[in-house]
C-alpha positions in Angstrom: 0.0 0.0 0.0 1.2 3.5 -0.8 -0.1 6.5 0.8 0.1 9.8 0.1 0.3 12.3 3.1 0.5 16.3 3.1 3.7 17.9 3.7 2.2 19.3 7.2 0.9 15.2 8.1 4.2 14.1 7.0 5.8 16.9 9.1 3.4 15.8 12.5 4.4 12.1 11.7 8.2 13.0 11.6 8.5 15.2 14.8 6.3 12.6 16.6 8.9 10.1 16.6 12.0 12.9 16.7 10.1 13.6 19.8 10.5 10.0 21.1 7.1 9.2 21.4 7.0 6.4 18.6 9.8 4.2 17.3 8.7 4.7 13.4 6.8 6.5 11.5 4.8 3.2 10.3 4.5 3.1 14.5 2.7 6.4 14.2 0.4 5.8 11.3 -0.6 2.7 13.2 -1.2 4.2 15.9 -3.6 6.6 14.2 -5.5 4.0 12.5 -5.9 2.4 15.6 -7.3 5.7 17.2 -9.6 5.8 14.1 -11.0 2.1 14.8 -11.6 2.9 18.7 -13.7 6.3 17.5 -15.8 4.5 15.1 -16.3 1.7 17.4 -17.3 4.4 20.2 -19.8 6.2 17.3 -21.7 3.2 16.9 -22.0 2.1 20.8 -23.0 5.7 21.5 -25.7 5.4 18.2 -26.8 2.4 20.1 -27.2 3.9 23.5 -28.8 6.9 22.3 -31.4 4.5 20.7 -32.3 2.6 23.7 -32.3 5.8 25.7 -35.0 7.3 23.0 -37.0 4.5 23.4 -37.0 4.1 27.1 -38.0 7.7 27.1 -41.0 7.1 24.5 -41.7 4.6 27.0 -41.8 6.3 30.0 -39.0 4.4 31.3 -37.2 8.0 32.8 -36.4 9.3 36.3 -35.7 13.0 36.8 -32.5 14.0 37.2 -32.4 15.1 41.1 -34.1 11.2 41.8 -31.1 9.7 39.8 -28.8 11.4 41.9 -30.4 10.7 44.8 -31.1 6.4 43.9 -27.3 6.6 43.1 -26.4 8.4 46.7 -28.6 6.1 48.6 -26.8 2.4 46.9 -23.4 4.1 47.7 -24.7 4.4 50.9 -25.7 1.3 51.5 -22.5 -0.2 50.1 -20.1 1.7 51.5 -18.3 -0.1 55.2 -19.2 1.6 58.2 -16.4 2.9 60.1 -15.7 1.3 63.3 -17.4 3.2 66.5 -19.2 5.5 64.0 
C-alpha cells in the first residue's frame, strides 16, 4: 500500500517520533489507524445507546434528574463499610 500524506501530516508524523514518542513512522500511522477504529467503534456504541435511551424515554422508562442522583447516593450508601465506632 502507498499512501500519500501532506507535507504538514508528513511533518506531524516525523517530529512525533523525533520527539521519542514512537519508534517509526509506520508506529505512528498505526497508531492513528488504531485511534480511528476505537472512535468509530465508540460512534456506533454511542448510536446504540442513544437508541435505547429514545425508546426508554418514549416509553416512560425515565427518572428525573435530582431522583437519579439521589437512587445513586442512597446504593453508595448502603454499600459503602461503616467505620468502626461510628
Amino acid at each position: 500500500m502507498n499512501v500519500r500524506l501532506t507535507p504538514q501530516q508528513e511533518a506531524f508524523v516525523k517530529q512525533q517520533v523525533a520527539e521519542g514518542r514512537y519508534l517509526s513512522e509506520a508506529e505512528v500511522i498505526r497508531e492513528g489507524l488504531r485511534l480511528l477504529a476505537d472512535e468509530l467503534e465508540w460512534r456506533v456504541d454511542a448510536r446504540r445507546k442513544i437508541a435505547i435511551g429514545m425508546e426508554q424515554l418514549r416509553a416512560g422508562q425515565v427518572v428525573e434528574g435530582e431522583q437519579a442522583v439521589e437512587d445513586v447516593l442512597a446504593q453508595v450508601r448502603k454499600r459503602r463499610p461503616r467505620a468502626k465506632g461510628a
